[in-house]
N, C-alpha and C positions, 0 to 999 in steps of 0.2 A: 504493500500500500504506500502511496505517494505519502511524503511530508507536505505540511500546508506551504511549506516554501519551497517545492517542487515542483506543484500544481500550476499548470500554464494560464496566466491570467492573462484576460483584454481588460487595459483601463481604455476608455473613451472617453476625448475629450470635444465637449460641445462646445460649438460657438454659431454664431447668428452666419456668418458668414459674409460671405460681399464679391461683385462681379470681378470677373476675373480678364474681363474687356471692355470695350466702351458698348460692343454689339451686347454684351450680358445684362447692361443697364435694366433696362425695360423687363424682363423676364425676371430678373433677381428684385423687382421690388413689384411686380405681380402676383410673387409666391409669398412678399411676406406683408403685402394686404389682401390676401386669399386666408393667412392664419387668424383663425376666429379669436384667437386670445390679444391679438391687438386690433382685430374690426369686430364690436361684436355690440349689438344691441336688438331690441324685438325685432324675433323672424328674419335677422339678419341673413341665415343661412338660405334664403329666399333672393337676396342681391347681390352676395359677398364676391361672386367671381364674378359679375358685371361691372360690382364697382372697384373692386381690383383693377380690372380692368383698365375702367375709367382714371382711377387715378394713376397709374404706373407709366398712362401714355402720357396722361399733362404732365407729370411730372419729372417723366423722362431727360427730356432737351436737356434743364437744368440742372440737374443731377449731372446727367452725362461729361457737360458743361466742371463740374467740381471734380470730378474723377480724374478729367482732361489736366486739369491743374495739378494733380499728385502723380502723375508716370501715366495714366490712362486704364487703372485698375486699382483694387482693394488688396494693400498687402497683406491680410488679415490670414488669407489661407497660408500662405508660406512662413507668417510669423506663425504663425497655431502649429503649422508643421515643425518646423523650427524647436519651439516647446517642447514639442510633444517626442522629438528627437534626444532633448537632452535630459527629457524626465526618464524617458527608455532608459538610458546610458544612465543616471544614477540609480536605477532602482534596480540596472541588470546585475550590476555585485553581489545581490541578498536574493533576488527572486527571479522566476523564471514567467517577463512580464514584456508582453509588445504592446506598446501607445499606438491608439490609433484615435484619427481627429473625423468626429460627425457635423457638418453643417447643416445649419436649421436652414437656411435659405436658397443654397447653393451649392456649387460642387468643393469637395464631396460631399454628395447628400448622406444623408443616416441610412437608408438602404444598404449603403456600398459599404459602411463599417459593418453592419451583422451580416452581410453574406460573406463578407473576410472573417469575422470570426463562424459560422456555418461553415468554413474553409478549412480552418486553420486547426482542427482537433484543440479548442480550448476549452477548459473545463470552472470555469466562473471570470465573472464579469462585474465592474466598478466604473461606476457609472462618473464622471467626473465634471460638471459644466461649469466651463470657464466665466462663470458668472459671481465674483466675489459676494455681492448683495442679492439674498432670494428678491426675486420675482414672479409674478404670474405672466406674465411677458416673455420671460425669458427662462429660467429655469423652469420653470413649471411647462409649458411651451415645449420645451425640447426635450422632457422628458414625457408628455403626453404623445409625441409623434413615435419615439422610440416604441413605449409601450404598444403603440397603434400596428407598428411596425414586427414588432416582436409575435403579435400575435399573428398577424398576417406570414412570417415565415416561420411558425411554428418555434420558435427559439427557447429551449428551455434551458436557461443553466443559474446554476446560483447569481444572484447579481445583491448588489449594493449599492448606495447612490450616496454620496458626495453635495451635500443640498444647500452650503452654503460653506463660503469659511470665511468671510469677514472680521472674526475673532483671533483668527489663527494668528498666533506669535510672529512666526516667521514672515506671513504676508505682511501685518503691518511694519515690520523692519525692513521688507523690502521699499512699504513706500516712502517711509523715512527715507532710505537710501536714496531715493529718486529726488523725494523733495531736496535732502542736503545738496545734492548737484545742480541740481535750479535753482539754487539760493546763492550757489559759487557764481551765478552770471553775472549776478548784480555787485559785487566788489564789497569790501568791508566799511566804507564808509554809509552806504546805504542800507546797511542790516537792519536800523531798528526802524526805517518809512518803509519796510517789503510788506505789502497784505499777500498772504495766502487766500486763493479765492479757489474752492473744492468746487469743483462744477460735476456732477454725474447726469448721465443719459434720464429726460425727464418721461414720468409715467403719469397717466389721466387720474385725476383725483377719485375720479368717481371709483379706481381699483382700491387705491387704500382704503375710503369708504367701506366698499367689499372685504376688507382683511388684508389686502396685501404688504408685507412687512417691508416691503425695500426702502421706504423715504427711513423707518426706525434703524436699518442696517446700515443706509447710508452716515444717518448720524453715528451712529456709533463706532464707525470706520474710520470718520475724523475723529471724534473724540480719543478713540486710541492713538491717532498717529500723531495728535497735537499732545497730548501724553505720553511719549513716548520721545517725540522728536524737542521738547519743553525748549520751542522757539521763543524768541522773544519780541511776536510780532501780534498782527491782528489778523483776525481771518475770519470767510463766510463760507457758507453754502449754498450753493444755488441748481440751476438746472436748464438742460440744453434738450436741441431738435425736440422740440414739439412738431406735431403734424396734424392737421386738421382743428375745427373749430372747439373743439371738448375743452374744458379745464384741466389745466396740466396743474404739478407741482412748479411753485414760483418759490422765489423769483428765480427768473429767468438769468441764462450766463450776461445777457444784452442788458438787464435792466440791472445788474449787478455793476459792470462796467461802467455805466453811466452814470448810478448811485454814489462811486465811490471816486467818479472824478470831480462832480460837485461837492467832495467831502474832501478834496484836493493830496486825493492820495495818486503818489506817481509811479509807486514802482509796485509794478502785480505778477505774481507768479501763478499759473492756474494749474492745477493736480487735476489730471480725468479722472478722479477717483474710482469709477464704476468699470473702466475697461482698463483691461491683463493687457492689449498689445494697440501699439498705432494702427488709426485707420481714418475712416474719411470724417467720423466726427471730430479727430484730434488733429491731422493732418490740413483737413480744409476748414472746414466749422470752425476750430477755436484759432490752429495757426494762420490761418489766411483772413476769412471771416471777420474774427471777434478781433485779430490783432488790427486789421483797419479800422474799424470802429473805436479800439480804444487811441490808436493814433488821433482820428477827427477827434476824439472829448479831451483831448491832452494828455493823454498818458505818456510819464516821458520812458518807461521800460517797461514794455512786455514780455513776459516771457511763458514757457509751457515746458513742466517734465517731461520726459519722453516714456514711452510705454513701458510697462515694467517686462514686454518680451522676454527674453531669455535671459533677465537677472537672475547671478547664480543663486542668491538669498530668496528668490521666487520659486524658480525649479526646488528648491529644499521645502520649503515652504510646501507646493504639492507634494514630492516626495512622501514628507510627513504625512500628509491626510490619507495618501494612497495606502500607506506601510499599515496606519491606523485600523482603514478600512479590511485590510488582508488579515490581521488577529484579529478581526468579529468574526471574520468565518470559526475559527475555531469553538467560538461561543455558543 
């Protein structure tokens, strides 16, 4: 009989995804307003892929248009692969374990990771979504497709799931890490005017209403890393890409920017606190985007972390949850 650190695991790691062309525009944002968990209201399931539709074609040009400006694709799948490469490589010393990366939106789709593992003779499964903050949006989301999917290819093997780690030690010391190097842009005469300005990916109020814990996660994300990294500056939270007419979480990254140059603060550094790797909401959105607008209100330094990608105190950081997750099987 196998040791439980013998035993050939799939960890899978999900993420929302993003085209991988300027032709993919249009179809990668039809499949993620066809997901009922971010369109969803009475009888919706009655329009949802009409108005999919409808909006992925307005929406297109400009989109297209932003992608154009970052290389003409979403580096999101090579950085997730990337990841998912060096988590393999720390975790192959102790265990006999192949990463593979499922996307919610895009290629690779979640189909293509369980018929690699229906491939692969592996015999349990850790479910892992690159989503620091639970959401219904997005972890719940990606693991309702899996489930849908699993059942549709008969897939039976022990699994686990990974549903948040916002708390995890090691992640907040990675973003520490990231903020202290976006703190070196600005020079040491400017340390005590830097605001810290947390912006994560914003979700419809009417979810939290519902239960959903991400705006509580997200506080608490700063909270540890402002605890942790014990700056000696000011900082807020706010929130980004909104889409459609609904109530989002406010304020907004826009109205945050402009709040705090009437407050005649000049030097900002913005943490994407809610996404693991660069992509088009940190790449275009906040560094193209929101840095022109905070130039028109005067801001005389903007800056932005860079994704926490293949930080090696991040890869550790999963690591850990993964190792964690492998002794509950023995339970």
């Amino acid at each position: 009989m196998q040791s439980i650190s013998q035993q050939k695991t799939a960890v899978v790691l999900f993420q929302l995804g993003g085209p991988d062309s300027l032709d993919a525009v249009e179809p990668f944002l039809y499949n993620l307003f066809c997901d009922p968990d971010i369109i969803d209201f009475p009888f919706a399931f009655l329009a949802r892929k009409s108005l999919a539709k409808f909006i992925s074609s307005r929406r297109s040009n400009t989109v297209r248009e932003h992608y154009a400006a970052i290389g003409g694709k979403s580096p999101i799948r090579e950085l997730t692969e990337l990841q998912a490469t060096a988590l393999e490589h720390e975790l192959r010393s102790s265990e006999n374990i192949s990463v593979l990366v499922a996307m919610r939106y895009w290629k690779p789709f979640t189909y293509e990771a369980i018929e690699t593992i229906l491939n692969g003779h592996f015999q349990r499964i850790i479910l892992l979504p690159m989503y620091p903050q639970y959401s219904f949006t997005t972890t719940a989301s990606s693991i309702k497709e899996w489930n849908r999917l699993v059942k549709q290819y008969a897939l039976a093997l022990p699994t686990a799931t990974i549903e948040s780690f916002y708390s995890n030690n090691l992640y907040i010391q990675s973003l520490v890490e990231k903020i202290n190097e976006g703190l070196q842009l600005f020079g040491t005469s400017n340390e005590q005017n830097i605001h810290l300005v947390f912006s994560a990916h914003g979700i419809p109020v009417s979810l939290v209403e519902k239960g959903d814990p991400y705006q509580t996660h997200i506080e608490a994300t700063v909270h540890s890393a402002l605890a942790k990294g014990k700056w000696n500056v000011s900082s807020s939270i706010c929130y980004q890409s909104k889409v459609g007419p609904a109530q989002w979480l406010k304020p907004s990254l826009r109205e945050t920017i402009e709040k705090l140059a009437t407050e005649d603060k000049k030097y900002i550094l913005v943490i994407p606190i809610s996404f693991v790797t660069d992509h088009i909401e940190t790449l275009h959105e906040i560094n193209i985007e929101m840095r022109q607008i905070a130039r028109q209100c005067g801001i005389q330094q903007f800056e932005i972390t860079s994704g926490l990608n293949t930080s090696p105190t991040f890869i550790s950081a999963l690591a850990q949850l993964v190792k964690e997750k492998i002794s509950s099987f023995e339970n």
